[in-house]
C-alpha positions as CSV (number, residue, x, y, z in Angstrom):
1,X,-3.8,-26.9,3.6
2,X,-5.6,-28.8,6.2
3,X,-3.6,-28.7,9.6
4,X,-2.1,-32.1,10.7
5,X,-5.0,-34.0,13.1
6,X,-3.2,-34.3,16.5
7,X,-3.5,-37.0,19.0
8,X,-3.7,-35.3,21.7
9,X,-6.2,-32.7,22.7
10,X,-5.1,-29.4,21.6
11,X,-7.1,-26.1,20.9
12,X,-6.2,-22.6,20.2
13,X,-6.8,-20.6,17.3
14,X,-5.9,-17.0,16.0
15,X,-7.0,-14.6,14.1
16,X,-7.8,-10.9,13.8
17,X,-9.7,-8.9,10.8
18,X,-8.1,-6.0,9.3
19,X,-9.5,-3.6,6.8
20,X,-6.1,-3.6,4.7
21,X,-5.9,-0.5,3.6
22,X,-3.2,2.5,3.1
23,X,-1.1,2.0,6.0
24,X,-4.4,3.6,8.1
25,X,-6.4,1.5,10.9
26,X,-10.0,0.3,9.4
27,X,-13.2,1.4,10.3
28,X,-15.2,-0.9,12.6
29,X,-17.6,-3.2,10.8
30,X,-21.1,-3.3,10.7
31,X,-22.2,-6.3,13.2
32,X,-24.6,-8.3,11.0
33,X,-25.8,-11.9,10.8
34,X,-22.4,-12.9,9.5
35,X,-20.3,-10.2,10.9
36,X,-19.2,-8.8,14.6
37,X,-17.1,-5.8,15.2
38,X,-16.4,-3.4,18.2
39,X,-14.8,0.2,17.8
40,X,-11.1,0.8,18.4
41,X,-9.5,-0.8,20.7
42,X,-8.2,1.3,23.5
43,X,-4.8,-0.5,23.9
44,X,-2.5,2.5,23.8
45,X,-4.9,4.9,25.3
46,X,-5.2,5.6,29.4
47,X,-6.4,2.3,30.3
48,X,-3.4,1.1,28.6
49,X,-1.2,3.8,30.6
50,X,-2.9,2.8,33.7
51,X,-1.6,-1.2,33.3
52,X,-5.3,-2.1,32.4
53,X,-5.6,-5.1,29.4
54,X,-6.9,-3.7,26.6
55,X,-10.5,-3.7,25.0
56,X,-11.4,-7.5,23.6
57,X,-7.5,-8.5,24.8
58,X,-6.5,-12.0,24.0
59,X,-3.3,-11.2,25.7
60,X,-1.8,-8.0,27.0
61,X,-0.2,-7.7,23.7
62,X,-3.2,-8.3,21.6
63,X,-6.7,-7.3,21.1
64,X,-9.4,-8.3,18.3
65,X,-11.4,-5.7,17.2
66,X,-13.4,-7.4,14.3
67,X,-14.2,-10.6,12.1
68,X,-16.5,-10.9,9.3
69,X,-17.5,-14.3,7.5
70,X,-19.1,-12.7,5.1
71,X,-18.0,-14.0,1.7
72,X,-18.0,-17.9,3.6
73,X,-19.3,-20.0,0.8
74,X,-19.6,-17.3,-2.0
75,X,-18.1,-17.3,-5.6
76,X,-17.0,-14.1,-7.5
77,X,-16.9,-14.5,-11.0
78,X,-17.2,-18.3,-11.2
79,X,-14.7,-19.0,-9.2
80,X,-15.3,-20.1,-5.3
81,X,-14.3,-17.4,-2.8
82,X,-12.5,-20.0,-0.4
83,X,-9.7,-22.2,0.7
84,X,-8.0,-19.0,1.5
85,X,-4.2,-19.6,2.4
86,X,-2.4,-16.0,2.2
87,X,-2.8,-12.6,2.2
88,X,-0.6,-9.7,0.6
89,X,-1.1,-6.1,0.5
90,X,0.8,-3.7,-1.6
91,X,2.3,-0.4,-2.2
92,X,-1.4,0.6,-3.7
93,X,-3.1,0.1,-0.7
94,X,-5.0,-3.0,-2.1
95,X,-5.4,-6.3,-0.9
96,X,-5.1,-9.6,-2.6
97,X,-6.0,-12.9,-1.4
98,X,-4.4,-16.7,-2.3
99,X,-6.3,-19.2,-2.6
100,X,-5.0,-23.0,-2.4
101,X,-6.9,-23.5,-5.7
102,X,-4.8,-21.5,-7.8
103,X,-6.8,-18.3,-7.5
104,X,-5.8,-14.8,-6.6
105,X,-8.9,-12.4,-5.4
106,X,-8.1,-9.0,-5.2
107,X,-9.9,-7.3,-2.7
108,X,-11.3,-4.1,-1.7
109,X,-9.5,-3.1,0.8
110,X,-12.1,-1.5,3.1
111,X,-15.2,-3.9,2.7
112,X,-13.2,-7.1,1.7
113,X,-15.6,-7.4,-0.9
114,X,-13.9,-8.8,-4.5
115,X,-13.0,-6.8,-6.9
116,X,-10.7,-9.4,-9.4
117,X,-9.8,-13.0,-9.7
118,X,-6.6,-14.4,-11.7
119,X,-6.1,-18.0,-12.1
120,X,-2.5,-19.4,-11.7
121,X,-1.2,-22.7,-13.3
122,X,2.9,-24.2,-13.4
123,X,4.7,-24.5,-16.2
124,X,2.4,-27.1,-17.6
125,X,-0.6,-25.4,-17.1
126,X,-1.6,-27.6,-14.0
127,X,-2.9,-26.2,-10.9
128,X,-1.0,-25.1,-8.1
129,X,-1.1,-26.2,-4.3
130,X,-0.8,-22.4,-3.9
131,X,0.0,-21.2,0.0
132,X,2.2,-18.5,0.1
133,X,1.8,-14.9,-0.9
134,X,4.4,-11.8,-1.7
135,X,3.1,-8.7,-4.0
136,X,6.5,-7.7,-4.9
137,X,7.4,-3.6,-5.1
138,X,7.2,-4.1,-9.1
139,X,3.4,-5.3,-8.6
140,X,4.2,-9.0,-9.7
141,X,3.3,-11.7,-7.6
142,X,5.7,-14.5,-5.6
143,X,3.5,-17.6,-4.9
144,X,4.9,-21.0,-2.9
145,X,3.6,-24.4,-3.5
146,X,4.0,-26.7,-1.2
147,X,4.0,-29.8,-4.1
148,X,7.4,-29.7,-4.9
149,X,8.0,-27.1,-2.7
150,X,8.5,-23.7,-5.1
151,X,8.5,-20.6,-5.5
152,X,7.3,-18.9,-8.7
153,X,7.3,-14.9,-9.9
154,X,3.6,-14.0,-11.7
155,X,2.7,-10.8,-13.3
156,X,-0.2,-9.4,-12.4
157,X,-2.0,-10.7,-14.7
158,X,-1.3,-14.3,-13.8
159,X,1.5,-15.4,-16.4
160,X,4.0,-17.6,-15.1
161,X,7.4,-15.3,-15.5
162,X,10.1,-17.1,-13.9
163,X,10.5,-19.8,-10.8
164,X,13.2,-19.5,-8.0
165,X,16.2,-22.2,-7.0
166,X,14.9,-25.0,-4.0
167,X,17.5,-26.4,-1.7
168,X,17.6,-30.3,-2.6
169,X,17.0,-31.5,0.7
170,X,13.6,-29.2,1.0
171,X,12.3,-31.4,-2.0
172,X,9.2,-33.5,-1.1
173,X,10.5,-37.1,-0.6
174,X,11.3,-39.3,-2.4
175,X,13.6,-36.4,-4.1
176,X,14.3,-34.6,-0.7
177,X,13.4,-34.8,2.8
178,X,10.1,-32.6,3.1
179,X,6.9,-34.1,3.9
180,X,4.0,-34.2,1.2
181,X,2.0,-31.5,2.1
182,X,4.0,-30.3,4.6
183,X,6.6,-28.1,2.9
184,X,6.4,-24.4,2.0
185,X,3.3,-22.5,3.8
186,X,4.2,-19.4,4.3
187,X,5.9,-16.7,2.5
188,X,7.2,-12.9,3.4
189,X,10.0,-10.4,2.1
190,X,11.7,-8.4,4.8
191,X,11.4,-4.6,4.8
192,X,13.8,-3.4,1.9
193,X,12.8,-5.9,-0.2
194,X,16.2,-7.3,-0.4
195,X,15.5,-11.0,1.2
196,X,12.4,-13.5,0.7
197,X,11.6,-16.0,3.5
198,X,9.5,-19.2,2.9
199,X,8.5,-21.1,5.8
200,X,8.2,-25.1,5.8
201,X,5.0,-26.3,7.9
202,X,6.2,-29.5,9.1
203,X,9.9,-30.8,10.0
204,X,12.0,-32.4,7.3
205,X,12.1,-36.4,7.9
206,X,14.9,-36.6,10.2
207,X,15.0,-33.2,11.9
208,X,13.3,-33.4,15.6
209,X,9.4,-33.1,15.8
210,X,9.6,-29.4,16.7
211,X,11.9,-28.2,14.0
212,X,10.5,-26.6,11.4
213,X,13.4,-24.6,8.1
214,X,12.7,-21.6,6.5
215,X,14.5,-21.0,3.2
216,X,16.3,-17.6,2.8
217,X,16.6,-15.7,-0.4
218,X,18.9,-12.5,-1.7
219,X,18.0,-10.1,-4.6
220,X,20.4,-9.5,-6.6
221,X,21.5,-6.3,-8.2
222,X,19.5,-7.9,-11.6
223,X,16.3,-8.0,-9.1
224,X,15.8,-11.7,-9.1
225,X,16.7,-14.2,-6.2
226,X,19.5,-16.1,-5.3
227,X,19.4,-18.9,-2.5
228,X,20.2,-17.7,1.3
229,X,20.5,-18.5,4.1
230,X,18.7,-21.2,5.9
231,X,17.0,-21.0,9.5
232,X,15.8,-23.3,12.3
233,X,12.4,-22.3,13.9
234,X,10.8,-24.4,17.4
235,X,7.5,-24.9,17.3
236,X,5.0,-25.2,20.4
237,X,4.5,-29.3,20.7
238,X,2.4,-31.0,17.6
239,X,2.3,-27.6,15.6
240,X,3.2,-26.6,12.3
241,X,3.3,-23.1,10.9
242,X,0.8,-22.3,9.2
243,X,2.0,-18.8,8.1
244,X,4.8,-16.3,8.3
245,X,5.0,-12.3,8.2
246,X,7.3,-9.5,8.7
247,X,6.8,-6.9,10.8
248,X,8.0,-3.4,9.7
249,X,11.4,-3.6,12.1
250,X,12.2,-6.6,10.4
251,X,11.0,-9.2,13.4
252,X,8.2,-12.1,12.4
253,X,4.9,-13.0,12.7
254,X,4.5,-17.1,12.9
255,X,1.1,-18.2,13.8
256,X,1.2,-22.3,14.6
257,X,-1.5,-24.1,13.9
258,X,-2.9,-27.5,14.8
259,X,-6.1,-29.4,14.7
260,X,-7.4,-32.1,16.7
261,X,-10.8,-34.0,15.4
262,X,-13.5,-33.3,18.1
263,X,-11.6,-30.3,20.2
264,X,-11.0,-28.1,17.3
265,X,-8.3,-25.7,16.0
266,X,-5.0,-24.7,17.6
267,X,-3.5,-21.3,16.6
268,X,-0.8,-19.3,18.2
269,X,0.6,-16.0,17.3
270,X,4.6,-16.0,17.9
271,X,7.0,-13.3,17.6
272,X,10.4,-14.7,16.0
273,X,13.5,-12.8,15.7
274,X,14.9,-10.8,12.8
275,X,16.5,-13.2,10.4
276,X,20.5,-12.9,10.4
277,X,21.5,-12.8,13.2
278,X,22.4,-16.3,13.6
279,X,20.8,-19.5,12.2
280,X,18.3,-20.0,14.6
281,X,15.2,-17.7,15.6
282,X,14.0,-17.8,18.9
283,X,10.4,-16.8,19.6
284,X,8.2,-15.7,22.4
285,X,4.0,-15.8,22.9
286,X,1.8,-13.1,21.9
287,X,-1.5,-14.7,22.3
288,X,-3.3,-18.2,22.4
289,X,-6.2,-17.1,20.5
290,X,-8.5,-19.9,22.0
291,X,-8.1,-16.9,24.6
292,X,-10.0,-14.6,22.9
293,X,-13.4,-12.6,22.8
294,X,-15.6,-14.4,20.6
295,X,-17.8,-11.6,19.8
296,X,-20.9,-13.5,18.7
297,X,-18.8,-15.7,16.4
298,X,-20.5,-19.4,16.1
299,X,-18.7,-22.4,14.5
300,X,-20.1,-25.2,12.6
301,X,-18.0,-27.9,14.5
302,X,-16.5,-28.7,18.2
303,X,-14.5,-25.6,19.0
304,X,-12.2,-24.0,22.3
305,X,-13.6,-21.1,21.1
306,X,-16.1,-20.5,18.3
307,X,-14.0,-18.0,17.0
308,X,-11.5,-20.5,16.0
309,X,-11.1,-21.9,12.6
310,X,-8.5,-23.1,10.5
311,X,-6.0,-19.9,9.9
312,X,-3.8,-19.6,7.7
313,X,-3.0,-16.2,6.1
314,X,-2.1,-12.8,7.3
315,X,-0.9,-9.5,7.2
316,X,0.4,-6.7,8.7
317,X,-1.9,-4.0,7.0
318,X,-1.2,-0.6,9.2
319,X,0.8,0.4,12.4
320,X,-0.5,3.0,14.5
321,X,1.0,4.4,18.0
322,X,3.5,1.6,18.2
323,X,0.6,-0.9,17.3
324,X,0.2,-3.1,14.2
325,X,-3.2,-3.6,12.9
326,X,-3.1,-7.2,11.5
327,X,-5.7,-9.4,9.1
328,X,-6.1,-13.1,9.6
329,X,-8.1,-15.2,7.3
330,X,-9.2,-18.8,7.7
331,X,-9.1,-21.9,4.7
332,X,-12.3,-23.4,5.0
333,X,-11.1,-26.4,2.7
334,X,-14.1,-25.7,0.7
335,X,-15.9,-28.0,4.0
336,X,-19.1,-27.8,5.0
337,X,-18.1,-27.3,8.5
338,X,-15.1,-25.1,8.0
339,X,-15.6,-21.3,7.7
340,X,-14.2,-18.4,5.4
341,X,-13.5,-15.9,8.3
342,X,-10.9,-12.8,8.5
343,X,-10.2,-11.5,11.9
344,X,-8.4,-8.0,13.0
345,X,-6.2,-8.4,15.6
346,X,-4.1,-5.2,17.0
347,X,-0.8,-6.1,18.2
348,X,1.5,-4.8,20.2
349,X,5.0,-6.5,19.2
């Protein structure tokens, strides 16, 4: 969705392309017109031993090593390669991509490049306000909405198969206390596949400004989902989270997000605690991704960095020598001055 507009000046974005692929780190890119890359990053070589930041570090615990905006603005079988929200990869090695629009792209997993599209709809055959993405280990597909909020099981084929209990006080006013637009972004299963987290974007009316829930599920012995627990989660001051993934140990991924009209984006990539171990997940900073490289990127409107644009999905696609290679992909809302872009980022965590 399109981040909240802040009143005061923020900026910071993140992102990072990944080849997602089989568990392996991608090949660099081909720097083009629409496209920069550099070759591995050298983060857990000698420079690395030696204290030195690695290559293209927008932190000491991350580096980018690629974007690509090359299918900004393109369609793929009628339908409009865009408004990306999430990404999911799977026990294949491919790649599939959600888009807000009720589309799922299934992408190469090398070149990006589509290879499939499967249009979603509810139980009435509307459209979805699709954000959040899980390709479960029987191939089928759990998607979030942030309308209602949801969370709905589809085969792989796009038939609606079943949809999974909401806490009533999640519910988008007036029939709970989450905020229209605001509820369920981001979506992840923990390693065993035994519990599904969604993430809310934006505090519940009531909570404090910083306070963002994310809903806890259980699989039962029947393989479908029963409600969990529920954690608290602090965001940085006037973001939301845009997105949330797990890490192979169990820890998350958050990046926040926010947007402020003639500055540009905000996005920061958090490491949260594993769920259960209490109700509340404390965090600390990877990266401020205002902070960097930009690698020749340009941006179609006031940026911190013209890197930046408005990121919302990602994935942990590979870990290599204690690193995780890591894909970030923008929503361009479809907006003339908004960009499709995926980033690589390789992350220490």
């Amino acid at each position: 969705m399109r981040p909240r507009t802040l009143r005061t000046a923020l900026a910071t974005v993140t992102a990072g392309l990944a080849a997602a692929g089989c568990l392996t780190a991608a090949a660099p890119a081909t720097a083009g017109p629409s496209t920069a890359a550099v070759g591995p990053s050298t983060a857990a070589g000698p420079a690395a031993a030696q204290g030195r930041p690695p290559a293209n570090a927008c932190s000491p615990a991350v580096s980018l090593t690629g974007f690509t905006d090359a299918l900004d603005k393109t369609t793929y079988d009628g339908a409009y390669v865009g408004n990306l929200s999430a990404l999911a990869p799977d026990r294949r090695g491919s790649l599939t991509a959600l888009s807000d629009r009720s589309s799922l792209f299934r992408l190469d997993a090398r070149t990006l490049e589509p290879r499939g599209v499967v249009t979603l709809a509810d139980e009435s055959g509307a459209a979805l306000d699709s954000e959040g993405l899980v390709t479960d280990r029987d191939g089928t597909y759990l998607v979030s909405s942030e309308t209602e909020p949801s969370v709905r099981r589809y085969s792989r084929t796009g038939e609606l198969l079943s949809r999974l209990p909401v806490p009533d006080d999640l519910r988008t006013a007036p029939e709970g206390r989450g905020r229209a637009n605001g509820s369920f972004e981001g979506l992840t299963l923990l390693p065993g596949g035994r519990t599904l987290l969604a993430s809310m974007e934006y505090p519940l009316d009531g909570d404090p400004a910083d306070l963002v829930r994310i809903q806890s599920w259980q699989r039962t012995r029947h393989g479908d989902f029963r409600l969990g627990a529920q954690y608290t989660y602090r965001t940085d001051p006037g973001l939301g989270v845009s997105e949330v993934t797990a890490t192979p140990d169990g820890r998350l991924l958050v990046l926040e997000r926010g947007f402020t009209a003639g500055v540009g984006n905000t996005v920061r990539l958090q490491l949260a605690d594993r769920p259960g171990r209490g109700t509340v997940l404390h965090k600390r900073l990877l990266a401020d991704l205002a902070d960097c490289p930009a690698l020749g990127a340009t941006a179609k409107q006031p940026q911190p960095n013209p890197l930046l644009d408005n990121f919302e999905g990602m994935a942990v696609t590979a870990r290599s020598g204690g690193r995780l290679e890591v894909l970030v992909v923008s929503d361009d809302n479809q907006n003339a001055v908004q960009t499709t872009r995926f980033l690589r980022l390789r992350v220490r965590a």
